[in-house]
N, C-alpha and C positions, 0 to 999 in steps of 0.2 A: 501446627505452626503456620503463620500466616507469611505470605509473600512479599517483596518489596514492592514489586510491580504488578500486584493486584490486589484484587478486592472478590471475596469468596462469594459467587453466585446462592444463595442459599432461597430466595422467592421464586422460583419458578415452578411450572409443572413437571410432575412427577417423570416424563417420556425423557424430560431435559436429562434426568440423572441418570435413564436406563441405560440413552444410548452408549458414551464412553462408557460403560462397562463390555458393550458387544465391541462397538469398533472404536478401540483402546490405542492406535498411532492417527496422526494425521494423513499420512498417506491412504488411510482407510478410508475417511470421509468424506474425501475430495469429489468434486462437483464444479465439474465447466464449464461455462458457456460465453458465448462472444455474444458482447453487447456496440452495437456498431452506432455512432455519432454522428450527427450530419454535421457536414465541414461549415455550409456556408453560412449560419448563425456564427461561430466563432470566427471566421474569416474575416463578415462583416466587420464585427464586434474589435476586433482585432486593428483592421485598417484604420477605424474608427481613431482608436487610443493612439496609434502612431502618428495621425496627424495633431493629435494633443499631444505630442515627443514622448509618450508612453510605449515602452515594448512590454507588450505582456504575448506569452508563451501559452501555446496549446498545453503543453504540459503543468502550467502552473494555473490554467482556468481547470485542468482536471481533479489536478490535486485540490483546489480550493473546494470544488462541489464534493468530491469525499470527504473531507473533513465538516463539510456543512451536513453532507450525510449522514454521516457517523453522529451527528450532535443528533438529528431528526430523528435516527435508527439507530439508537445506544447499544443493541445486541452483537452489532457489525463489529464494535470493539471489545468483543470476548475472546478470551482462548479455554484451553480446555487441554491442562497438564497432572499427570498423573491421575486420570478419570475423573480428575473435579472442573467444574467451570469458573472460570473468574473473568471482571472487568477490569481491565488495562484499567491504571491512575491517570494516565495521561492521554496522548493520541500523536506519536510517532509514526513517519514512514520512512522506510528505507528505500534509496536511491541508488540505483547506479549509475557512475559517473567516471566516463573515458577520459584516461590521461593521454595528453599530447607523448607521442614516442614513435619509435619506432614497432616496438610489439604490438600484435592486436590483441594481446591480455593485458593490456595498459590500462586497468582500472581499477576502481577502489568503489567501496562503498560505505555509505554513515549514514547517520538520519537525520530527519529535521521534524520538529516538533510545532505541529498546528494545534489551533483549537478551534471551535465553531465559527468563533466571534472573529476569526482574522477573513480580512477579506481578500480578494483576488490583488488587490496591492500589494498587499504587506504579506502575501502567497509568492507572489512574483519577488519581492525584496530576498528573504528569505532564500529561496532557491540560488538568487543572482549571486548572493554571500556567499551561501554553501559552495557555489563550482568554482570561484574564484579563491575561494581556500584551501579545494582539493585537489583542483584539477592541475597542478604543479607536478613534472614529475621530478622535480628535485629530492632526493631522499630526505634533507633535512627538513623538508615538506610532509612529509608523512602524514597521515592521521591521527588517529589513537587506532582506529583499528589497522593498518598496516604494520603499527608498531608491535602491536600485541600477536598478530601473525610471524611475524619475522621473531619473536622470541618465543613463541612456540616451537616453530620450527629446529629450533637451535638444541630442541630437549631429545633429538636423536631417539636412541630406545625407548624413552619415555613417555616418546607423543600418544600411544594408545592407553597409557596408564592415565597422561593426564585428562585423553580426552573421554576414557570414563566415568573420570570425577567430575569433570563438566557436567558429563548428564546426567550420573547423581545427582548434585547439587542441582541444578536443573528441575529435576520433577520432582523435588524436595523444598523446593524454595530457599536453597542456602548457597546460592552463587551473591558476590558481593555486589552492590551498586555502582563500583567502578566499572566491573566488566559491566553490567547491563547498561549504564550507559554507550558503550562504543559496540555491543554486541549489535549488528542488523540481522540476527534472527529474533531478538525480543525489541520488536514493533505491531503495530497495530496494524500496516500492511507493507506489501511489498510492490514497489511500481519501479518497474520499467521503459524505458525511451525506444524500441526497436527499428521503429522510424528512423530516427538521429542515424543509423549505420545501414540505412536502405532495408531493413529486415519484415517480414509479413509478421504479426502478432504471432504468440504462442501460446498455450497454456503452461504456465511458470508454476513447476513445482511448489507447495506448502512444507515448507520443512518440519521433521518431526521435532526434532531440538529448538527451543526457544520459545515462543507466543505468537507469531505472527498467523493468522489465521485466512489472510485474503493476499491473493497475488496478482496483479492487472499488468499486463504487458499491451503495453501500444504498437502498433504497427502500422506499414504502411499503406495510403489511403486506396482506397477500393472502391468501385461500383456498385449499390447493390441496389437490385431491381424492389419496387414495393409496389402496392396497388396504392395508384391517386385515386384524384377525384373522378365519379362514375365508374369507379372500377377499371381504369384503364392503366398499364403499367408505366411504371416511373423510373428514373434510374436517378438513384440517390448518391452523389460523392459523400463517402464517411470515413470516420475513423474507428480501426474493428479496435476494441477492448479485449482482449483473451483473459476473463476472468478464473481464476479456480479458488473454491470457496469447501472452508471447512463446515460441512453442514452440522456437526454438533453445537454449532453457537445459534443456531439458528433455523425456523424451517424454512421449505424451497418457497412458500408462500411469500414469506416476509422478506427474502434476498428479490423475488418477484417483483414484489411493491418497491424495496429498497431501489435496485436499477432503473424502473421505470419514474421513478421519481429524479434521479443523474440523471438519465435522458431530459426531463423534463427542466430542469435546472440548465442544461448545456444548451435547450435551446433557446434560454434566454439570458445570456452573460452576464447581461448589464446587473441580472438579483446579486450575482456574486458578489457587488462592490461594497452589499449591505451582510451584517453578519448573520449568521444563518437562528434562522426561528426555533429556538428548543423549548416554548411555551408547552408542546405539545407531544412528546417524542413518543412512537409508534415501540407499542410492547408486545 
């Protein structure tokens, strides 16, 4: 039985199919590393568009280079449920997003849906909608996914029965498209703002439940030393990425080339404004 929100891997090399049979949860796979960002290319870039009355957001120049990613590097939007691999139909990420209140669990989270072709505009548009329709803490405000929490909740004794059958259907492909719509564990990744609350990046769990296979947490900016020119040391202001990556979608090679290529894209903004090249996507 096929899935709603995927598409069955069945061309790849044979190692693809070995591994979920050994390491059969996502917790298993997981693979982190911080990829850090030099600020002042997006600084520039940034200052730039403001004085053309443009706000565009470190967060939405990032999210636009992964989804231009994802078009370059097709594997990045894989998951790999009940030991088989599939590719995402779409390219979703899920956000968290702090409600004004008095709690400091004043948050919600949903997705938003990119694709290659959108650029760091219509990236920033986008994002600007989403907080502005979530970040209400009015209850008549809700989301879908607050909604569906708050009537889970309510099933008392039956929350572990029902949330069984969630992960049946789940690794079965027979949850309905209303939930995976508002579910943010079935996304293509997971990004975080830790910045926004003064926080140092983290590596952000891969949850077993759902499809999301890549987690980036942004954090606060940092120093980090590199060798310049002649070998003499350098102190670079960046932004760390706290990546963790499901490596059954993919090898360490190709998330290797994938990041160094985000780097290479973040240090020049201005490509985001054009939609990303998938003439060619790396297999």
């Amino acid at each position: 039985m096929g899935r709603p929100d995927g598409i069955r891997v069945r061309d790849e090399v044979p190692m693809y199919y070995l591994i979920p049979q050994f390491m059969t949860e996502r917790h298993d796979a997981m693979n982190m590393v911080t990829v850090d960002i030099p600020v002042e290319p997006l600084r520039q870039y940034m200052n730039a568009q403001r004085k053309d009355g443009r706000h565009i957001s470190h967060m939405a120049l990032i999210m636009t280079a992964y989804a231009h990613l994802a078009g370059e590097f097709p594997s990045l939007n894989r998951f790999v449920v009940n030991r088989k691999i599939y590719q995402h139909k779409d390219f979703k990420i899920s956000l968290v997003v702090l409600r004004p209140g008095d709690s400091v669990n004043s948050n919600t989270m949903a997705k938003l849906e990119f694709t290659p072709a959108d650029t760091v505009f219509e990236v920033q548009d986008k994002i600007d909608a989403y907080i502005e329709k979530n970040s209400s803490a009015a209850k008549e405000d809700e989301n879908g996914l607050d909604k569906l929490m708050r009537v889970l909740c309510r099933a008392g004794g039956l929350l572990s029965f029902i949330g069984w059958v969630l992960r049946f259907g789940d690794r079965h492909g027979l949850l309905p498209q209303a939930l995976l719509d508002v579910s943010p564990f079935h996304a293509s990744a997971l990004m975080t703002n830790l910045a926004s609350i003064r926080t140092n990046h983290i590596y952000h769990h891969v949850y077993d439940f759902g499809t999301t296979s890549v987690a980036i947490a942004m954090g606060n900016m940092r120093d980090v030393v590199k060798r310049g020119k002649g070998g003499a040391p350098e102190v670079i202001r960046c932004i760390p990425l706290g990546v963790v990556m499901d490596e059954r979608i993919a090898s360490g090679h190709y998330f290797a080339l994938a990041f160094a290529r985000l780097k290479e894209m973040l240090a020049h903004p201005e490509s985001l404004e054009q939609p990303a090249d998938t003439s060619h996507p790396v297999r």
